[in-house]
N, CA, C and O atoms as CSV, one atom per row, in Angstrom:
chain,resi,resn,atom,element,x,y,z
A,1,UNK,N,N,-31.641,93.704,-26.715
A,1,UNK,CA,C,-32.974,93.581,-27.261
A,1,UNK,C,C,-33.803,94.740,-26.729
A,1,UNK,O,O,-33.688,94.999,-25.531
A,2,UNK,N,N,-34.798,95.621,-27.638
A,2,UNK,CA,C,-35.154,96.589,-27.050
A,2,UNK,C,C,-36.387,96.439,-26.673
A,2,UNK,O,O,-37.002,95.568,-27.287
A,3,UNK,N,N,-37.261,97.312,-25.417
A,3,UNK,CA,C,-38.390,96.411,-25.198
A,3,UNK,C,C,-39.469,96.354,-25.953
A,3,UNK,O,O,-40.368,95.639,-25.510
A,4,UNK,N,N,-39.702,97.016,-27.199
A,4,UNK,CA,C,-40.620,96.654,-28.437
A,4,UNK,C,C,-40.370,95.150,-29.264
A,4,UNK,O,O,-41.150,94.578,-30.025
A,5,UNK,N,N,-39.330,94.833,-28.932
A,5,UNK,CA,C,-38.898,93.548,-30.129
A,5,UNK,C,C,-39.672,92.733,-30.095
A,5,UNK,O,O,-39.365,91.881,-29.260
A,6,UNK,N,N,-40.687,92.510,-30.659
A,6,UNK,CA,C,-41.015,90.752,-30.656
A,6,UNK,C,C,-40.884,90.020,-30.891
A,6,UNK,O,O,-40.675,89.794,-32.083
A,7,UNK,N,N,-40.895,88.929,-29.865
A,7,UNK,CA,C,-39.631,87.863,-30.050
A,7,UNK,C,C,-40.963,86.634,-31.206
A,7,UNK,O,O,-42.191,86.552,-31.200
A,8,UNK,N,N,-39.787,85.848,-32.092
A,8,UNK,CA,C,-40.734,85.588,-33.243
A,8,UNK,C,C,-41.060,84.351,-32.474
A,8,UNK,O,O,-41.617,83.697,-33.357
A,9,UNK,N,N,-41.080,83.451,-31.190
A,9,UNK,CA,C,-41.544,82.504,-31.629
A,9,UNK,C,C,-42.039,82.162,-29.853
A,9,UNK,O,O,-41.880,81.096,-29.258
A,10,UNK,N,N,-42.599,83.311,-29.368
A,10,UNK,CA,C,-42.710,83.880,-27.923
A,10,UNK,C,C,-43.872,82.786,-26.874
A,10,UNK,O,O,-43.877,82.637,-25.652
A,11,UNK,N,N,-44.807,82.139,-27.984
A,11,UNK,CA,C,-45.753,80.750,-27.071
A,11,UNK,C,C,-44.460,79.703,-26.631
A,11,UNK,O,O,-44.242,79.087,-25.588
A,12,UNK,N,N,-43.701,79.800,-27.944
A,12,UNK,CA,C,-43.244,78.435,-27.634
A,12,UNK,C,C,-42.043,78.776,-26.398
A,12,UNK,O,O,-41.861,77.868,-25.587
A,13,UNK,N,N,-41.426,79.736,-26.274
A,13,UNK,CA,C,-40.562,80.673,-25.223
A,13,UNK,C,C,-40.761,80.272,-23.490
A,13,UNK,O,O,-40.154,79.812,-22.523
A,14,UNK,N,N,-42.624,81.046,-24.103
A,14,UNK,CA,C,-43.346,81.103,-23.122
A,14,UNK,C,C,-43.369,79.280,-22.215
A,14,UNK,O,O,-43.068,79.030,-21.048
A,15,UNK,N,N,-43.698,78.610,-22.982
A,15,UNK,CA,C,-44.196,77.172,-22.746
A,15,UNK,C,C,-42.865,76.773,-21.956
A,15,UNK,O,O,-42.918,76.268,-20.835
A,16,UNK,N,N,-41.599,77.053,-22.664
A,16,UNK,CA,C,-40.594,76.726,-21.794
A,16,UNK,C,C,-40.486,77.416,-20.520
A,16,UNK,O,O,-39.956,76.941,-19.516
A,17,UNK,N,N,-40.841,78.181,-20.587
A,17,UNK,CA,C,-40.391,79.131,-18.815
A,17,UNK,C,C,-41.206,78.625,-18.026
A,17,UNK,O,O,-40.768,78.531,-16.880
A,18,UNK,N,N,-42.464,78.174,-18.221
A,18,UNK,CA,C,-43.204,77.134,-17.491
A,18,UNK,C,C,-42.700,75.919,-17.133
A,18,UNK,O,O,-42.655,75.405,-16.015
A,19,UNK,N,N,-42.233,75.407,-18.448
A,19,UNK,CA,C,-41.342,73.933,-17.608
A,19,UNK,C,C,-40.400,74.290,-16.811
A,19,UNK,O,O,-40.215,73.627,-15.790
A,20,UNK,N,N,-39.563,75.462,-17.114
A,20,UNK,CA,C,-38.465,75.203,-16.232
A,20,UNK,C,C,-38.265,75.687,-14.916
A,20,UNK,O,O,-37.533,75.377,-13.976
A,21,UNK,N,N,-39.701,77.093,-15.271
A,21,UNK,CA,C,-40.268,77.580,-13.855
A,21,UNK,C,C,-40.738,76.643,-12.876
A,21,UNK,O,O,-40.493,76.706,-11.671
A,22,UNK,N,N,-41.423,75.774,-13.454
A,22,UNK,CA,C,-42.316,74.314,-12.545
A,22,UNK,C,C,-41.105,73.222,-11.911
A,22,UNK,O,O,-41.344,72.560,-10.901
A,23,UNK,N,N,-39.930,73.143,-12.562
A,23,UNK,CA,C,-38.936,72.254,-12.148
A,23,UNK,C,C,-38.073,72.945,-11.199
A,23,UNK,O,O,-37.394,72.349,-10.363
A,24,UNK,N,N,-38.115,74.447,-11.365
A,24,UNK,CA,C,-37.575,75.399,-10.279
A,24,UNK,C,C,-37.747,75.176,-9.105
A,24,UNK,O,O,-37.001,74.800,-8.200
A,25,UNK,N,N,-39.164,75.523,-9.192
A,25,UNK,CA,C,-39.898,75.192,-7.884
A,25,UNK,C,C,-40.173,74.493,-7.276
A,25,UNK,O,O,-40.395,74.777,-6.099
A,26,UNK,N,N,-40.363,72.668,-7.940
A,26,UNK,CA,C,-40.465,71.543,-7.516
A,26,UNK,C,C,-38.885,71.519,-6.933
A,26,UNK,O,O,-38.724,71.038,-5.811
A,27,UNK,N,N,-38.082,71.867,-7.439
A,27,UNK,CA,C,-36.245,71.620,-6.630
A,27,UNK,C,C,-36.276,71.863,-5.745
A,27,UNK,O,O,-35.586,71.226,-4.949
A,28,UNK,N,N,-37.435,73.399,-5.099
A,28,UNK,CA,C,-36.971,74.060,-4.201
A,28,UNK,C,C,-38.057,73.380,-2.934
A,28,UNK,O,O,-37.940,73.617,-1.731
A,29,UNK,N,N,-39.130,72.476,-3.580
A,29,UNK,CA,C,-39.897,71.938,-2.466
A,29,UNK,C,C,-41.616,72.686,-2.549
A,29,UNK,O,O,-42.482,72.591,-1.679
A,30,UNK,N,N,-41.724,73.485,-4.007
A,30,UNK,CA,C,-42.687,74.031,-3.687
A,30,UNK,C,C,-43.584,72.702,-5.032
A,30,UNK,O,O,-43.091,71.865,-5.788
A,31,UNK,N,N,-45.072,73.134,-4.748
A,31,UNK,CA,C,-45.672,72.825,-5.716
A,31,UNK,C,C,-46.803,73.289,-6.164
A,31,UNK,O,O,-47.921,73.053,-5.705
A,32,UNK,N,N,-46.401,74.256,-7.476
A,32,UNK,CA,C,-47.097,75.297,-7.738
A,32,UNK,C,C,-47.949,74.442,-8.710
A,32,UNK,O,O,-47.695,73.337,-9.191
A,33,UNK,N,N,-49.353,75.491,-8.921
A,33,UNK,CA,C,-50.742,74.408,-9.575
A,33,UNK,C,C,-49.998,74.645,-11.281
A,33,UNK,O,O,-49.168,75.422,-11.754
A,34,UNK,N,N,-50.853,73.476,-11.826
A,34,UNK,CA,C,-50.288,72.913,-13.012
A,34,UNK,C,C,-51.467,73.812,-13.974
A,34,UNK,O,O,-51.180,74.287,-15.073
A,35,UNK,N,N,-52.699,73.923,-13.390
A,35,UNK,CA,C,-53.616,73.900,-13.936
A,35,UNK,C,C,-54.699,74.828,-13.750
A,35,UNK,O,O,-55.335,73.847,-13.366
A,36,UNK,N,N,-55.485,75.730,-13.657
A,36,UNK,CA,C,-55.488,76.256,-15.200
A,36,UNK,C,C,-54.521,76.912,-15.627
A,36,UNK,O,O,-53.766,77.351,-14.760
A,37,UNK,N,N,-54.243,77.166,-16.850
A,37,UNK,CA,C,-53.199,77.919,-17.968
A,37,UNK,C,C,-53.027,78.966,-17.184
A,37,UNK,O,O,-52.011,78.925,-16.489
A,38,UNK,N,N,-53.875,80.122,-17.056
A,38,UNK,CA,C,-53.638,81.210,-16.424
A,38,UNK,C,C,-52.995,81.437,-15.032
A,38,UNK,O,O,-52.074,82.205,-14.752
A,39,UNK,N,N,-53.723,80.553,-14.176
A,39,UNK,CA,C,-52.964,80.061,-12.848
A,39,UNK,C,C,-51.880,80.079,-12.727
A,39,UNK,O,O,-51.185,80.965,-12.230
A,40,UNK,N,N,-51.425,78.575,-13.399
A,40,UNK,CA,C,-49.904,78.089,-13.877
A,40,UNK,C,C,-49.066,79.551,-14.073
A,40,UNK,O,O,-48.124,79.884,-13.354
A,41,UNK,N,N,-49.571,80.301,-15.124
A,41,UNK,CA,C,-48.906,81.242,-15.496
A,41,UNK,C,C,-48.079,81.970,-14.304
A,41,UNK,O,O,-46.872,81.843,-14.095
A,42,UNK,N,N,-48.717,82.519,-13.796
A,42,UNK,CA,C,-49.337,83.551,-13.062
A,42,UNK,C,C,-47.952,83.017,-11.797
A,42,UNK,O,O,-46.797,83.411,-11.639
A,43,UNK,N,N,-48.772,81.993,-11.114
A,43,UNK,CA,C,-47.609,81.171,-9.962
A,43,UNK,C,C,-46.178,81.208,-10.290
A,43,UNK,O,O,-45.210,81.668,-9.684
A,44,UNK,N,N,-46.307,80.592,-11.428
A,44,UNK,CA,C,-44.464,80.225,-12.223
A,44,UNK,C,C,-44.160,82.032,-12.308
A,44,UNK,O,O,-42.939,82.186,-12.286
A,45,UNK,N,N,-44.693,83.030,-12.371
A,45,UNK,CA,C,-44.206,84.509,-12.719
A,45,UNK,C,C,-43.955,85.026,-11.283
A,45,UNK,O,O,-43.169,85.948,-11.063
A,46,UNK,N,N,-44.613,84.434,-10.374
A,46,UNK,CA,C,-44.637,84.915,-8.853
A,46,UNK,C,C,-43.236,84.550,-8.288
A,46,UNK,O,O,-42.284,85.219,-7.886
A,47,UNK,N,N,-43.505,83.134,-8.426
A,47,UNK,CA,C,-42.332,82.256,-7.930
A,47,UNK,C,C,-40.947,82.903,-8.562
A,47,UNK,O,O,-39.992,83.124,-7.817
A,48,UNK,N,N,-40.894,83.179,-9.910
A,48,UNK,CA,C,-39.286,83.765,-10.047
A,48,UNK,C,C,-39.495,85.199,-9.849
A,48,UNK,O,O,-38.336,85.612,-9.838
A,49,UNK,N,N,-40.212,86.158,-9.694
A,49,UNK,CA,C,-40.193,87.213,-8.804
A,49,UNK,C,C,-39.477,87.121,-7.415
A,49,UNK,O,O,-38.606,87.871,-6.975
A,50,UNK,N,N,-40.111,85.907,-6.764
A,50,UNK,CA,C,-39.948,85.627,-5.063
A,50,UNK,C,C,-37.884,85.268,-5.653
A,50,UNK,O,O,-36.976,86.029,-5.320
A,51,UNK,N,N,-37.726,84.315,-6.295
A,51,UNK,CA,C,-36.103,83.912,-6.141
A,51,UNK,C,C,-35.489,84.876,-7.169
A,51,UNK,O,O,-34.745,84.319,-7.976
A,52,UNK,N,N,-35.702,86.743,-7.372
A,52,UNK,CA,C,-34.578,87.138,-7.954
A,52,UNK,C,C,-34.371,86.582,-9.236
A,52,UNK,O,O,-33.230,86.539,-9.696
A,53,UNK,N,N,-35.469,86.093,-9.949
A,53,UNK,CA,C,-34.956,85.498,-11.239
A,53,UNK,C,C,-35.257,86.493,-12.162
A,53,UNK,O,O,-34.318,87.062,-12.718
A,54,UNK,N,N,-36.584,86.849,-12.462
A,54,UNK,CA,C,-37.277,88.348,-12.575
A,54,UNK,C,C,-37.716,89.910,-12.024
A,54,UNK,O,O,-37.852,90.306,-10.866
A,55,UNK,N,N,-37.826,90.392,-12.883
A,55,UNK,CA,C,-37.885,91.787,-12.185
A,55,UNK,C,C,-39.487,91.762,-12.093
A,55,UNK,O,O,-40.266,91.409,-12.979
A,56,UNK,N,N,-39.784,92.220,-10.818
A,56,UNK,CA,C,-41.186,92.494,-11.116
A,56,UNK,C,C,-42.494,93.058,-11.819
A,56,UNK,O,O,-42.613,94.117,-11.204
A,57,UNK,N,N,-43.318,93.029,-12.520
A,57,UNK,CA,C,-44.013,94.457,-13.549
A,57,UNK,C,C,-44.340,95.105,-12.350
A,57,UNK,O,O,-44.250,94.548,-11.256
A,58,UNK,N,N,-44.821,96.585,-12.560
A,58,UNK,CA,C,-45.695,97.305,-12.539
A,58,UNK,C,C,-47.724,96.696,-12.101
A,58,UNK,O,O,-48.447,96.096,-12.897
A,59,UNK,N,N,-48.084,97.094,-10.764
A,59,UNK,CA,C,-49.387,96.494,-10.172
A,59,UNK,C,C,-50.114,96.971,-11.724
A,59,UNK,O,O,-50.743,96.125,-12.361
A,60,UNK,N,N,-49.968,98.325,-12.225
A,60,UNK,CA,C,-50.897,97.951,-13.325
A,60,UNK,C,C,-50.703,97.370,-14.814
A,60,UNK,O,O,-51.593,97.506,-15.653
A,61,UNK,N,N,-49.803,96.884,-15.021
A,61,UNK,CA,C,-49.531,96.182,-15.861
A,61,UNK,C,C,-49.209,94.506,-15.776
A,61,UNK,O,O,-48.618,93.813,-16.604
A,62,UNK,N,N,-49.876,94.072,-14.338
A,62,UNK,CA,C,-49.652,92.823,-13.946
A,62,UNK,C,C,-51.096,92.426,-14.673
A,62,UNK,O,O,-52.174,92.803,-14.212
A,63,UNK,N,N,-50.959,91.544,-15.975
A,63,UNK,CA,C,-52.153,91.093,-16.495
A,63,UNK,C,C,-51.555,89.811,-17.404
A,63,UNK,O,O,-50.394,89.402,-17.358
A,64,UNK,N,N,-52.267,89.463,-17.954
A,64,UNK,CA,C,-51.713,87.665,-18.547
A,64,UNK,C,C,-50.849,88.022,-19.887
A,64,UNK,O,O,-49.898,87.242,-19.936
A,65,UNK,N,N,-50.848,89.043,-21.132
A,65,UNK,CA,C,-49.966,89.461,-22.007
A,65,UNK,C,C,-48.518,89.857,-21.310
A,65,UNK,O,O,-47.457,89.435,-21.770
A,66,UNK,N,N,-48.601,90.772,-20.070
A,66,UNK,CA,C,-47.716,91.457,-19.648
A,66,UNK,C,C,-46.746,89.909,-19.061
A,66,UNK,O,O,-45.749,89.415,-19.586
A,67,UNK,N,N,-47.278,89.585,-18.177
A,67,UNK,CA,C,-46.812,88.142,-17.565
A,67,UNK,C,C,-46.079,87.634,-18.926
A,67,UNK,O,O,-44.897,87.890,-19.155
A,68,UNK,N,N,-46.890,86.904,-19.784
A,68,UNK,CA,C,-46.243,86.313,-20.661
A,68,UNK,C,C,-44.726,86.463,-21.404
A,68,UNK,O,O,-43.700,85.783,-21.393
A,69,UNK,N,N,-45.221,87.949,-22.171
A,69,UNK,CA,C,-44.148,88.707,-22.194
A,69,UNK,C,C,-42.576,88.514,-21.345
A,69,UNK,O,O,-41.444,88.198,-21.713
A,70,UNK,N,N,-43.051,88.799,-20.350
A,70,UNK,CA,C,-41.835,88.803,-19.418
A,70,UNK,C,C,-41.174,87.193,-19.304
A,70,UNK,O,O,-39.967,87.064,-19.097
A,71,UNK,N,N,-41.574,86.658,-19.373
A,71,UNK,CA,C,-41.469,85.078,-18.795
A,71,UNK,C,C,-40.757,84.539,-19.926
A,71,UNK,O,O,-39.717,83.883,-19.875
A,72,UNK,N,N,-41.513,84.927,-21.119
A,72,UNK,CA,C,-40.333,84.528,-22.829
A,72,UNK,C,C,-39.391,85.452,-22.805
A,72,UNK,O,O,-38.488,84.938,-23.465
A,73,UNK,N,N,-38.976,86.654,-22.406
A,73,UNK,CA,C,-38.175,87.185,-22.461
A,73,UNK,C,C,-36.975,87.118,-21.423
A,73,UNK,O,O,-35.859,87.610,-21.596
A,74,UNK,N,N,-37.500,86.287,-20.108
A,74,UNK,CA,C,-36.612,85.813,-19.008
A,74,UNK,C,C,-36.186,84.413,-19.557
A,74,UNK,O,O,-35.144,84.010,-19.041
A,75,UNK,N,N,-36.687,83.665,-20.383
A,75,UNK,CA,C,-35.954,82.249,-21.089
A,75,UNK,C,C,-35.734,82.343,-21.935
A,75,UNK,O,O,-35.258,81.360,-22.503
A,76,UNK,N,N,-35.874,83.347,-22.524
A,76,UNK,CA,C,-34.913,83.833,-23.810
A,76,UNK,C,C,-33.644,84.515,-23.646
A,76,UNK,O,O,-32.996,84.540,-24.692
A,77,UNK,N,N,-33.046,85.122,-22.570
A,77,UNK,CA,C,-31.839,85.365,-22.161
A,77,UNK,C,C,-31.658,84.179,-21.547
A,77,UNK,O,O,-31.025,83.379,-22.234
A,78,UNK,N,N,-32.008,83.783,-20.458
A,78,UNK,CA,C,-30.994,82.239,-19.959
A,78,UNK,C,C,-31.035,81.081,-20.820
A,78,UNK,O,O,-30.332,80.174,-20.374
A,79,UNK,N,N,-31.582,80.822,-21.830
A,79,UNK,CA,C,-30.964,79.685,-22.805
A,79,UNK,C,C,-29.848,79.961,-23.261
A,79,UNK,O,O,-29.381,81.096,-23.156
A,80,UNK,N,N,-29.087,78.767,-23.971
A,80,UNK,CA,C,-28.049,78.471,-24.193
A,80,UNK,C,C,-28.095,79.338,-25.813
A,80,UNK,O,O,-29.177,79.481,-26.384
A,81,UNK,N,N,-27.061,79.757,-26.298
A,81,UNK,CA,C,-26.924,80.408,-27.420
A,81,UNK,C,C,-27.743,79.435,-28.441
A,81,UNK,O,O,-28.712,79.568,-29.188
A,82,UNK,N,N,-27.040,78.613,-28.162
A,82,UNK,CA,C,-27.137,77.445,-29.624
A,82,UNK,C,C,-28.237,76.596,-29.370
A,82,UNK,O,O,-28.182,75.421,-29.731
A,83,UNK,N,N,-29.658,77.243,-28.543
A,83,UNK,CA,C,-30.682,76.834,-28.363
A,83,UNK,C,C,-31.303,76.777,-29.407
A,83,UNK,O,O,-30.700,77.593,-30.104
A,84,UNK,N,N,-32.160,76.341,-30.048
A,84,UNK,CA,C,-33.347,76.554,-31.358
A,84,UNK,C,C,-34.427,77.646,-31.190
A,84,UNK,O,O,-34.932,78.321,-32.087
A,85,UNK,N,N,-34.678,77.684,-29.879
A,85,UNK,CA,C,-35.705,78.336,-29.205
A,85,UNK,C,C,-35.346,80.030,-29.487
A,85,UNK,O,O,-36.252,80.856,-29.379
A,86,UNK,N,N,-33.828,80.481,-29.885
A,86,UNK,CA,C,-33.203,81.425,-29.631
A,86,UNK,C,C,-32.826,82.200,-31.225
A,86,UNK,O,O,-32.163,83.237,-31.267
């Protein structure tokens, strides 16, 4: 996938890397805030930075599109082929 592609269905992507980012972290003993949207975001993008799940952005391109981005595109490779999401 090249990094222009946009992925067609990238909220709903997004929404998952949050759940599964939040269940990550609850496994591991942490408990990252639920709430606000941006927050949430933001924590769940930190947190798989911290465990090697993601690569980190760029300090100036660390902003809430860029985040997003990355986060549908990190649960869009680890789903299962025969995901719907995919």
């Amino acid at each position: 996938m090249s990094k222009t592609t946009k992925l067609h269905n990238e909220d709903k992507l997004v929404k998952k890397a949050l759940e599964v980012g939040l269940k990550m972290a609850k496994m591991q003993g942490l408990n990252l805030p639920t709430t606000p949207q941006p927050l949430k975001t933001k924590a769940v993008y930190l947190f798989l930075v911290e465990v090697n799940q993601i690569t980190p952005l760029p300090d100036e391109k660390l902003d809430g599109a860029n985040i997003k981005k990355r986060l549908a595109l990190w649960i869009h490779k680890v789903l299962p082929d025969n995901d719907p999401l995919k």
